[in-house]
N, C-alpha and C positions, 0 to 999 in steps of 0.2 A: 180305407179304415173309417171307422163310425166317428161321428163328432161330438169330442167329449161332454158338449152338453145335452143329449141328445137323453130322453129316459131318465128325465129326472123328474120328482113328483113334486106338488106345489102342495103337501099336504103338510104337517106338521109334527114335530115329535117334539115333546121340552128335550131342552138340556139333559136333564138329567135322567133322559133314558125312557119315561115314565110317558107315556101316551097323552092328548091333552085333549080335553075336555070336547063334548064334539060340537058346543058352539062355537068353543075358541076356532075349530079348525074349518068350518062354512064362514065366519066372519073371517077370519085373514086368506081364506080361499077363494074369498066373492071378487070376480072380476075388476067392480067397480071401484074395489079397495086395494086391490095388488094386479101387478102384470109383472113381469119376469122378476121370479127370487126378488120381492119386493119392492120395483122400482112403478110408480105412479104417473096414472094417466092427466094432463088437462094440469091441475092448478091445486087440486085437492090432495093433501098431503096424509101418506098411511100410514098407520101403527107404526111403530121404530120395529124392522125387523130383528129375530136374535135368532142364537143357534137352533133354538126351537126348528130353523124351516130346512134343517142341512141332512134329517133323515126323512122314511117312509113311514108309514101303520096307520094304522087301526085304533081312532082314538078308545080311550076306554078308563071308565072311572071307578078301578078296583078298588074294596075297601083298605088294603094296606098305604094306599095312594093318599087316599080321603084322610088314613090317621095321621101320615105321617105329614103333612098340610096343618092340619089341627095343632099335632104337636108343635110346630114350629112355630105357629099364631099363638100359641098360649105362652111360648117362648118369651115372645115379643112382648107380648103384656107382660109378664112378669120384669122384663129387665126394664120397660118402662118407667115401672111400680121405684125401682131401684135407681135408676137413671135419676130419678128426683130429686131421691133422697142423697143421691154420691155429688150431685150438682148442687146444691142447698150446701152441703158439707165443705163444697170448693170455692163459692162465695162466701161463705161467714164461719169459720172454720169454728167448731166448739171444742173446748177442752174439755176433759175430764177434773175433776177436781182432786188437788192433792191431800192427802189426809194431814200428810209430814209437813207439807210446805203451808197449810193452813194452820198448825199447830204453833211453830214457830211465828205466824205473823201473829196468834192469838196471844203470846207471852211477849208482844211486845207493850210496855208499858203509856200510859199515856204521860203527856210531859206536863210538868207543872203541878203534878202531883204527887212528888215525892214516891214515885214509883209502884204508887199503891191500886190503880186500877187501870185496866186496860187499858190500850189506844183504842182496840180492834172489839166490842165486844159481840157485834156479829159473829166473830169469827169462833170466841168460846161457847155462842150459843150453837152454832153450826156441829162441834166438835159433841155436845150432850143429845145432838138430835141425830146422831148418824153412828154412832156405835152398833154394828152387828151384835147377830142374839150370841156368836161365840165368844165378845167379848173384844173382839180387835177392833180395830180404826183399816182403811185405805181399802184402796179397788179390787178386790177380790171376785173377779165377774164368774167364775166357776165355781168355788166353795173348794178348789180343791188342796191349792198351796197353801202350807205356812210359810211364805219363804222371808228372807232377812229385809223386803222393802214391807213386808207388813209388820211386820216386828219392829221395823223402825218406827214406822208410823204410829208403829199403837203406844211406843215409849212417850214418845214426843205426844199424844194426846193429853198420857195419862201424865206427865211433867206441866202442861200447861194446865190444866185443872186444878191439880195440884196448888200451883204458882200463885191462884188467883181463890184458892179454897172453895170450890164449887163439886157437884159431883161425885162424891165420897164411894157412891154405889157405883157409878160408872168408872172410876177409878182400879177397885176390886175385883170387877171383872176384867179390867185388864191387865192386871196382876194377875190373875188364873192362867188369864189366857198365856200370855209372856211364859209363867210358869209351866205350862202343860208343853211346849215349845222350846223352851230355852235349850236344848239338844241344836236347833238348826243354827244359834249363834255361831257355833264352834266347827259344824259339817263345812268340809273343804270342798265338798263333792255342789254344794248350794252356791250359785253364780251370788258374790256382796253386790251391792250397790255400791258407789264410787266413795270411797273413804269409810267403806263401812268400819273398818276395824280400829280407825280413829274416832269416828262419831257414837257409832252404839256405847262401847263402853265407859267413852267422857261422859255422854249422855246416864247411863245407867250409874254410874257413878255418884252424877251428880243427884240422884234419883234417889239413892239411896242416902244421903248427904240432907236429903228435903223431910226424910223420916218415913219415906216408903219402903213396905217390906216385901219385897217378890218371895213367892214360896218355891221359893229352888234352896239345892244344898251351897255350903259353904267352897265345897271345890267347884260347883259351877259358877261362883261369882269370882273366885280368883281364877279360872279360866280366863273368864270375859275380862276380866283387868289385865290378866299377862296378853291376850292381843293387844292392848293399845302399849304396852310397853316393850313384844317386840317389833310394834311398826314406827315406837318412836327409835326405838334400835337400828332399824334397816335407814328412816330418813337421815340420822346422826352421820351415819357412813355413807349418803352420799352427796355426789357431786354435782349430779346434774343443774343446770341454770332452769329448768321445768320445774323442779322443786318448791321456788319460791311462787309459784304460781298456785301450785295444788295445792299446797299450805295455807295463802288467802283464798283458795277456796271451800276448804273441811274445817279448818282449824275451828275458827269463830263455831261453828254448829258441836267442833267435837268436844267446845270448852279448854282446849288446850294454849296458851300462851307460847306459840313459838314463833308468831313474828310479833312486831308492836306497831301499835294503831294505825299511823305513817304509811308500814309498809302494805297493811294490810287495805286501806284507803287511793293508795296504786292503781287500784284496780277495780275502782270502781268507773261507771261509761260513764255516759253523759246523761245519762236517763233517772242516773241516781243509786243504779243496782250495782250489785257485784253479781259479774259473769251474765246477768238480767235472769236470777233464778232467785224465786219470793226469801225462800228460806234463808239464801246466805246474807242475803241482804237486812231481815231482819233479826238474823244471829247477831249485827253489829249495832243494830238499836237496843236488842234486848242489855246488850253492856254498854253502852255508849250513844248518845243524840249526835245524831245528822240530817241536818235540814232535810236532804238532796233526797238523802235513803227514804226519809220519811214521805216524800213528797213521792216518792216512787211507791211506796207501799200504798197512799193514799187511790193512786191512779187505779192499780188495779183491782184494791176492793171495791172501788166505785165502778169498775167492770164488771167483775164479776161477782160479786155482791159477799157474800158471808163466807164463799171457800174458792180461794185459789188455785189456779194450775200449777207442775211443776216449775213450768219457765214460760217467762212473762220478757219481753213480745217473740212471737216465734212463729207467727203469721207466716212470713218468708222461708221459713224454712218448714213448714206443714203444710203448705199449697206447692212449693217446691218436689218434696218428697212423695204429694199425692199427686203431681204431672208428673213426674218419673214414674209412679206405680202404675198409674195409667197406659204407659207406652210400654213399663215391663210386660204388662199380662195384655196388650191387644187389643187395647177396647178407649185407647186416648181419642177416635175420630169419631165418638161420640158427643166429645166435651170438648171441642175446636174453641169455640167461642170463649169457653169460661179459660182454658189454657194459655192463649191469645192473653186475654185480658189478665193472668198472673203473669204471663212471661214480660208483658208490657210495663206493670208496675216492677216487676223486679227489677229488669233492666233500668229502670229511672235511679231505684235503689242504689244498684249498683254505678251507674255514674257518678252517686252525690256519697258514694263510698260511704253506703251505712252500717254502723258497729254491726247489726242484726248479719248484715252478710261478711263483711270485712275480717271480721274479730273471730268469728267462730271460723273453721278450717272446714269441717265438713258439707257447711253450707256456701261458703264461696267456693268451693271445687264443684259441688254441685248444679249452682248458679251461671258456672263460667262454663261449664259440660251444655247445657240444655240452654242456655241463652245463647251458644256458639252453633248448636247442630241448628238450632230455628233461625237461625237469619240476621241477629244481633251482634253490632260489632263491637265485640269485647276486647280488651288484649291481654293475654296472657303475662304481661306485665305486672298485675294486678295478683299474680299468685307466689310473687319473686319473693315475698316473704320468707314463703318455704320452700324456696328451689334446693336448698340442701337440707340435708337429713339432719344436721344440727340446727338449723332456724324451727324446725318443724317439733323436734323434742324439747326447744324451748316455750310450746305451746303446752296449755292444757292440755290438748289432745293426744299431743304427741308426748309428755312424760307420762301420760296415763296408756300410751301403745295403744290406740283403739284401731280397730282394725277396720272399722266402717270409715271412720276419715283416712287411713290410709289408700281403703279400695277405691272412695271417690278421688282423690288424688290420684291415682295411678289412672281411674278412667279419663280425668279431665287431660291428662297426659298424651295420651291417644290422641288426642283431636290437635296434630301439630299441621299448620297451613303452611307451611313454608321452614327451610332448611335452617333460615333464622332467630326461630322460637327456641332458645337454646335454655332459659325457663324452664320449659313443659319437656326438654330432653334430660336436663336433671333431675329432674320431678320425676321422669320413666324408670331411668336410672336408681334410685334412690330408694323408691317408691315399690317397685317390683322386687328388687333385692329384699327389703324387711318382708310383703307379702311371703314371699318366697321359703323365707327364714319360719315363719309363722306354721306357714305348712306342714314343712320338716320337725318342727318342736313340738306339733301338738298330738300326732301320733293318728290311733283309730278313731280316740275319743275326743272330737272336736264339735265345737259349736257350728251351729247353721250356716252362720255365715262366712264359715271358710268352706264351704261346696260352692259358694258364690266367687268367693275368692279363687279356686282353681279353678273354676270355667273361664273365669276373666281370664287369666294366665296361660290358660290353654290355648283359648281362642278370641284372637283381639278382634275387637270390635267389627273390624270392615272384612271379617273372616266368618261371619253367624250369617243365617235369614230367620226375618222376622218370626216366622210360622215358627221353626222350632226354640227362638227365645222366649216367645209368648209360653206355647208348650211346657218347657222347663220352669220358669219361673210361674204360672199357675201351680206347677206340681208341687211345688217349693212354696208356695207361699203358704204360712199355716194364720186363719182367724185370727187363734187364741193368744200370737205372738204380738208384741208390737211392733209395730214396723221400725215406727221411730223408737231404737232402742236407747237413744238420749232422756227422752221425755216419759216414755211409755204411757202414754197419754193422748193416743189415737186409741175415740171410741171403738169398741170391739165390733158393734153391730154395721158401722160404718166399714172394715174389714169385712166382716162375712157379706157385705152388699157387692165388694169388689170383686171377690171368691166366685160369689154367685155367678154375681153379672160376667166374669171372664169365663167360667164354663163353661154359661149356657152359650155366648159368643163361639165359645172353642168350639164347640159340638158343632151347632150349625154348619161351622167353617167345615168341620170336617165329612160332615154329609155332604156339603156341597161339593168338595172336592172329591169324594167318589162318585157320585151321578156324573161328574164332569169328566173325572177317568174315563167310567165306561162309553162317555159322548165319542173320546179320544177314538178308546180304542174300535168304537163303530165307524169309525169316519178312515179310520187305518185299513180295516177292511174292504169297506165301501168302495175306498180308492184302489181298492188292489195294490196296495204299499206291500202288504205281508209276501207278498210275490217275489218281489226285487230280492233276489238273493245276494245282490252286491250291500245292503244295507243291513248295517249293525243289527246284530237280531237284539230286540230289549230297549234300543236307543230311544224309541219314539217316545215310551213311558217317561222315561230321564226329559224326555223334550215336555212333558208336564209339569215335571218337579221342576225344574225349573224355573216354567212361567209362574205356579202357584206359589215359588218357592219368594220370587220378585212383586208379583201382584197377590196380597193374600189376603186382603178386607173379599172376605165374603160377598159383598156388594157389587164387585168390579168381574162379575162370572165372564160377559161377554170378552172383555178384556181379555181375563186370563187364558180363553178358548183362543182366542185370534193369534194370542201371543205365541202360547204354545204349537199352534199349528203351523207358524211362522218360522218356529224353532225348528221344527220338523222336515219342513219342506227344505229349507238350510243346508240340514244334515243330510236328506236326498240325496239333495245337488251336489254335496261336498262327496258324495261317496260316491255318486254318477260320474262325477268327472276325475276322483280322484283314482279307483279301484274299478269301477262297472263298468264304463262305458270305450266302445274303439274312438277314434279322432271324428269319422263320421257321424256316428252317434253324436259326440256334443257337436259339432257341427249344424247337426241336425235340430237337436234342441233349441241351439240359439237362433235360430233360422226359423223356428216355429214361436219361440216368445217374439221373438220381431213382429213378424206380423200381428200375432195377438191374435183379434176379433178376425183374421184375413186367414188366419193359420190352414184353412181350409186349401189355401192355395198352394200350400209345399204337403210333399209327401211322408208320412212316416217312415223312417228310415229302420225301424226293429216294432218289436210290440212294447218291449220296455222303454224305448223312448216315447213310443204312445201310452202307456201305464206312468209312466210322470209327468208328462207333457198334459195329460188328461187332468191327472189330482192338482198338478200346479194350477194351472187355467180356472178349473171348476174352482176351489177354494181361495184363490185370491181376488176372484171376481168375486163371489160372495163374501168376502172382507172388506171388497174396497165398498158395496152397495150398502153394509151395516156402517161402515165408517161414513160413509156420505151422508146417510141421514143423521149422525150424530152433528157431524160438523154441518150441516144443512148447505154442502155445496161437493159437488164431485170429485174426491179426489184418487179416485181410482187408475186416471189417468198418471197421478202422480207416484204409486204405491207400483206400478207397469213399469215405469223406469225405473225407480228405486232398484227394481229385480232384476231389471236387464241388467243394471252396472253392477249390480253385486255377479249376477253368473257371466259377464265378460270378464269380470277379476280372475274367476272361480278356472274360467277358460286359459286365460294369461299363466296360470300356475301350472296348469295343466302340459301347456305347449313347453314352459321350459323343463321341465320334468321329462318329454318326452324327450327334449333335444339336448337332454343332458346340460343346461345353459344355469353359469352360477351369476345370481346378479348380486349386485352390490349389496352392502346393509340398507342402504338409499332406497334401491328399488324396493328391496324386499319389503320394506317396514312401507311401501306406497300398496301393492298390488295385497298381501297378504293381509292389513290393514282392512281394505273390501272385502277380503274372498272371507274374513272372519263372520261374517254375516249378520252385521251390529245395525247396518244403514236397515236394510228393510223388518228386522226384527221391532228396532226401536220405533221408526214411524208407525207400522204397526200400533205397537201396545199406545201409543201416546196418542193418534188420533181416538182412541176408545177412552183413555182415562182425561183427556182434556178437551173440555168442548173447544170453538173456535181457534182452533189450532191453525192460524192465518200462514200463508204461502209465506210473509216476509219472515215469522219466524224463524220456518225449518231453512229457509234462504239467510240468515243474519251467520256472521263467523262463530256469533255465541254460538251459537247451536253445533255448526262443524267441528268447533275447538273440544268441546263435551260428547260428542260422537268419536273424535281422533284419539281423546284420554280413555275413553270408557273402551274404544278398539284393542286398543293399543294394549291397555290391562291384560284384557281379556287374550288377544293374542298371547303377550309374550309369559303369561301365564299358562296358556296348550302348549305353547312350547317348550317352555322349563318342565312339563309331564311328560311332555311326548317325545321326548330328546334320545332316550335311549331306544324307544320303538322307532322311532324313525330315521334313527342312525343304520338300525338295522335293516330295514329296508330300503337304504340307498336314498334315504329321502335329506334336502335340506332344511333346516328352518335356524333359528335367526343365533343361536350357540353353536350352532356348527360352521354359521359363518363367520362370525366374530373367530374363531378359531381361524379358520382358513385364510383370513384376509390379514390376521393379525402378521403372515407368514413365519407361524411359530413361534413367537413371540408371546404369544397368551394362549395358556395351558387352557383346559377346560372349564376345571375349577375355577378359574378367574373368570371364566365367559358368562358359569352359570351365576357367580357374584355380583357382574357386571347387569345380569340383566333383574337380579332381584335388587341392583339399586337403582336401575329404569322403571320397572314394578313401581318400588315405593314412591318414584319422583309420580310417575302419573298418577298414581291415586292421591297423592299429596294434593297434586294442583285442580283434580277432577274434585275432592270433597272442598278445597277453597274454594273455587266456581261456583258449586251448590250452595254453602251456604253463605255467602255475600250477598249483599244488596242486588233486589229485583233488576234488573236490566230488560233483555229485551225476551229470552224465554221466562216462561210463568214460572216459579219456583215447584208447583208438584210436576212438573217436565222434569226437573233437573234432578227431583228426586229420585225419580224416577231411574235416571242414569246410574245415580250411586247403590240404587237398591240393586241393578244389576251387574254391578262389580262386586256386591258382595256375593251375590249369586255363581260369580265368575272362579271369587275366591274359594267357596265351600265346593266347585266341582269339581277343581284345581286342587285342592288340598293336598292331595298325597299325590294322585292318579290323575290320567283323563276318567273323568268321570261318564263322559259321552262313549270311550272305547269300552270301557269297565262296567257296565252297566249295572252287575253286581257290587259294587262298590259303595252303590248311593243305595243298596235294599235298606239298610240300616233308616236312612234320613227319610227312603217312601214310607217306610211302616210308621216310623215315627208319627207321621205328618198327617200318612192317608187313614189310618187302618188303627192303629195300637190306639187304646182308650186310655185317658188322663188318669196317673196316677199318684191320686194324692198324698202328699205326707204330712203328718201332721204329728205335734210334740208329745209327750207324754209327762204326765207328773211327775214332780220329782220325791216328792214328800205329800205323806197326807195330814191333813189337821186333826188332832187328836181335842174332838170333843168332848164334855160332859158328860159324864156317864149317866 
């Protein structure tokens, strides 16, 4: 028989299928630079070889080649251009100014003066200099809304002007305006702002009280008066302990008397503010002096000078929001350093328990989610406020039902390290039930962010891969919304830079991963794999989606290639010895990896154990010569055993199968364990994604104990799928022996309970592992582990995914092929201009 490396060319083909250039292929051809599949003569070290050297041709520099090169270079530049400006935005976060919440600081009075001139009068000179030409006041970055947060805004301009007799003409015009509008006060179908139907009509009320005359009819003004009287109706009747909360927070703005000063001073921080939002805070100057408040108002005009944001400080919680948007759309391992340095001050934040995270709900669930996944040891302790559903509606948040702090609450809920965090189980508990309820009550016609809501509920956390969350949540993310629907005051053009920037990211990802495919499937042929009639026809694909599915930064190509071929070869051997091959045959095989570089000296026992024995050899020698340069020492030798102990596993399952031999749970969870094929998969991918990847590590128990969790998953998840195929073929695996060992005693249905509560303990302790304090593997190693459990879990999901091939077209098309499709909002109302 010929020797499988015998007829192979030193010439080059990129990756992606695509010919290389023909100096590229004389310089990494030239003797003096490379000798065997890349390994160097003497002392002089050569180019890092890549897949580039694994096929044959003809280099050649077509113009479709040439564009699509260009196009990706202009890529770059452009997400550069953006990369500046989204990192500028992450270090010194800018607000947008509020129209409403500068209006109110502008009617607050100065003291000592008999209440006769401002405090703030930057702030009334701000309000005559920023009037739009329709007439209204606040951020209308589209021209397209009238909606009830401009309308508020424009009341509150035209009241403090008013207040202080300035503006007469500016005034008039927004009286038109109000008037050409005053239709959207009363539309149910227009999302209010938080207490609108308290605040507008106190507000207008009092509007009309100062000698202002809006030009609407007589029933549109008793309209606007019966909302505030039946929302003081609805609060009259109830009971909730969240009541008195929401109450010092609208009341003072909506002019209404329903708590007294006392109570309403409750609730003020330590910063001076109430809630830390400009407006409510100087709702209680405009009637009443307070040092505190004023000393607050003071702070922030002196920041941001003549117009304030809605909510003052909220730093923590907009760099927060923007590291999560970053990791939602795929593009956070651009902005490492600046993420690091927010995750680092929040966490100080969060030990010295500051109101900013503490007090607000949506931002310590957030806080405690993403300072927990990164490495920070939080404790779940810290959210026991609201471990039950009545602490939580004693919150702002929660008698207001907001559905973002409930979603982050249920996510921060997910991340339980141990059986003991019984917090973050009622939190699950509690949390998912109202989501739940949400769903069911809102029908066809729902807000955005319940599509967010039942992906969360669909599919938990350590159940997605990366590629198709990014995917999704680009599709999902719209500009013109705000993100922070608290504040709504994340600049719009900083959005459309994130939009951009994740696209143009996506796309690349996804051309890369088709020249990568087609790498696949040349290297499928090459090896005469498609031959083997014992193996899954379609499997080898899945063995892509997979690794692309675990490795998905675009950056990491060599990686995901090694990985997936590692995947491949796997699935070979698992079908050579489980379905293809006589006892000779494996025999034979192990007999021929034995020797390795010697194989020369046993004979082939079939042509298909030389058609495997050939692809296995050829390809893991060229992974181990790519990984050796990365790590700048040999470890190919080490990557040669790895394989042998996984295919004498592979072997061991084999022989009891033949001989009809039932082993214990003991043994089973020892050999089955290996034969799963995690040990050479994982060193694989991790000598590619971690440089010095030192011998003690993969030698430390850390590293075994994260290899035994991340098996073990994995196993007894094929087996919770493959339980009913392989009952029918006479096969055992680890439910059919908990049945048989139990001697009757545990029904099936108990077995398959039994081992989704095995399931959940090792994933439990495998995502503790990852993210606790550094030890002795590197942390993106351990990531690594967990990104491929969830990989485990998405092929696992219904099916074997690896048997079912067609199972996972859905998640290839998704990933390889289907192009981004965007959604974005539509107006609700147009603004009826000036004729």
């Amino acid at each position: 028989m010929a020797n499988p490396t015998q007829g192979r060319s030193s010439s080059i083909l990129l990756a992606s299928g695509r010919q290389a250039p023909q100096q590229a292929v004389l310089l990494w051809a030239a003797p003096q630079f490379v000798s065997k599949c890349g390994l160097h003569h003497g002392k002089r070290k050569p180019p890092r070889c890549s897949f580039a050297c694994s096929a044959s041709g003809i280099p050649s520099t077509e113009p479709p080649y040439v564009e699509e090169m260009l196009a990706r270079e202009n890529a770059r530049t452009r997400n550069t251009e953006r990369k500046a400006r989204i990192r500028k935005h992450l270090e010194k976060p800018e607000f947008s100014p509020s129209a409403y919440d500068t209006a109110w600081v502008a009617m607050v009075p100065l003291p000592d003066t008999n209440r006769q001139a401002p405090c703030f009068p930057q702030c009334v000179e701000w309000i005559l200099q920023n009037q739009h030409c329709s007439g209204s006041w606040a951020i209308n970055q589209f021209g397209l809304l009238a909606n009830k947060d401009i309308l508020l805004s424009t009341l509150a301009c035209i009241i403090a002007l008013k207040k202080w007799n300035v503006g007469s003409d500016h005034i008039s015009r927004g009286l038109e305006f109000i008037g050409r509008n005053i239709s959207t006060v009363m539309d149910k179908q227009i999302v209010s702002p938080i207490g609108f139907n308290l605040i507008f009509p106190g507000m207008f009320n009092h509007a009309i009280r100062m000698g202002l005359e809006f030009p609407v009819r007589e029933t549109d003004i008793s309209g606007i008066l019966h909302l505030r009287e039946m929302e003081l109706r609805r609060l009259a009747g109830e009971e909730s302990n969240g009541k008195e909360t929401y109450l010092a927070f609208v009341a003072e703005e909506g002019l209404v008397s329903l708590l007294d000063r006392n109570e309403v001073m409750n609730f003020q921080r330590k910063n001076g503010s109430l809630f830390n939002y400009p407006a409510a805070t100087a709702a209680v100057l405009v009637h009443r002096y307070d040092d505190k408040a004023l000393q607050y108002l003071n702070s922030i005009v002196s920041i941001f000078g003549s117009a304030v944001p809605t909510v003052y400080p909220q730093n923590i919680y907009y760099q927060l929001s923007m590291v999560d948007m970053l990791k939602k759309i795929g593009i956070s391992r651009h902005f490492s350093s600046e993420i690091n340095s927010i995750l680092d001050k929040a966490y100080i934040s969060w030990l010295q328990r500051d109101e900013e995270i503490i007090q607000d709900v949506e931002t310590c669930a957030m806080a405690f989610r993403l300072l927990r996944m990164n490495g920070y040891d939080v404790s779940s302790d810290e959210l026991s406020h609201v471990s039950q559903a009545f602490t939580f509606h004693n919150s702002l948040e929660g008698y207001l039902n907001q559905t973002k702090s409930l979603l982050e609450l249920y996510k921060a809920s997910e991340l339980c390290l141990s059986e003991n965090e019984l917090v973050l189980e009622n939190i699950s508990n509690w949390s998912g039930r109202l989501l739940t309820e949400k769903l069911c009550c809102n029908g066809s016609e729902r807000m955005p962010i319940l599509g967010e809501v039942e992906y969360t509920l669909k599919f938990p956390f350590y159940a997605t891969v990366e590629a198709l969350d990014h995917k999704r949540n680009i599709e999902h993310f719209d500009s013109r919304v705000p993100q922070q629907l608290k504040t709504k005051n994340l600049l719009c053009h900083v959005n459309q830079d994130l939009l951009d920037f994740a696209i143009e990211d996506f796309s690349i990802s996804q051309s890369i991963y088709q020249d990568e495919l087609s790498h696949i499937e040349r290297w499928e042929k090459e090896n005469r794999l498609h031959q083997l009639r014992f193996l899954r026809k379609g499997s080898l694909i899945n063995c892509y989606l997979s690794a692309a599915a675990t490795i998905s930064a675009h950056e990491f190509s060599d990686a995901r290639i090694a990985c997936a071929k590692s995947i491949a070869l796997v699935l070979v051997i698992d079908d050579f010895f489980d379905v293809g091959a006589s006892k000779e045959e494996q025999e034979n095989l192990i007999a021929l990896v034995e020797k390795w570089d010697d194989h020369h000296k046993v004979e082939f026992y079939s042509e298909q154990v030389e058609v495997v024995f050939s692809a296995f050899y050829t390809t893991v020698n060229q992974i181990g010569e790519m990984a050796s340069a990365i790590q700048n020492c040999d470890v190919t030798k080490h990557l040669d055993e790895t394989w042998l102990h996984y295919m004498r596993s592979v072997a061991t399952e084999a022989k009891w199968q033949r001989n009809q031999y039932v082993p214990t749970v003991e043994e089973y969870m020892t050999e089955p364990l290996t034969s799963y094929g995690m040990g050479p998969i994982m060193l694989t991918s991790l000598y590619f994604v971690q440089k010095n990847l030192l011998k003690h590590i993969i030698k430390d128990p850390e590293y075994s104990e994260l290899l035994r969790l991340m098996g073990t998953c994995g196993r007894l998840l094929n087996d919770t799928q493959g339980f009913e195929r392989e009952s029918r073929d006479g096969k055992l695996n680890i439910i059919s022996l908990l049945v048989l060992q139990s001697g009757g005693s545990m029904s099936i249905e108990a077995a398959q309970e039994a081992t989704q509560e095995s399931i959940a303990s090792c994933r439990r302790d495998l995502l503790r592992m990852v993210v606790r304090e550094d030890r002795v593997v590197p942390r993106p190693c351990k990531e690594l582990f967990w990104r491929f459990c969830r990989t485990a879990h998405l092929f696992y999901c219904h099916t074997d995914g690896f048997t079912s091939p067609k199972e996972m077209l859905c998640t290839m098309n998704a990933i390889f092929t289907e192009p981004l499709k965007l959604q974005t909002t539509s107006p609700s109302f147009d603004v009826q201009s000036e004729q």
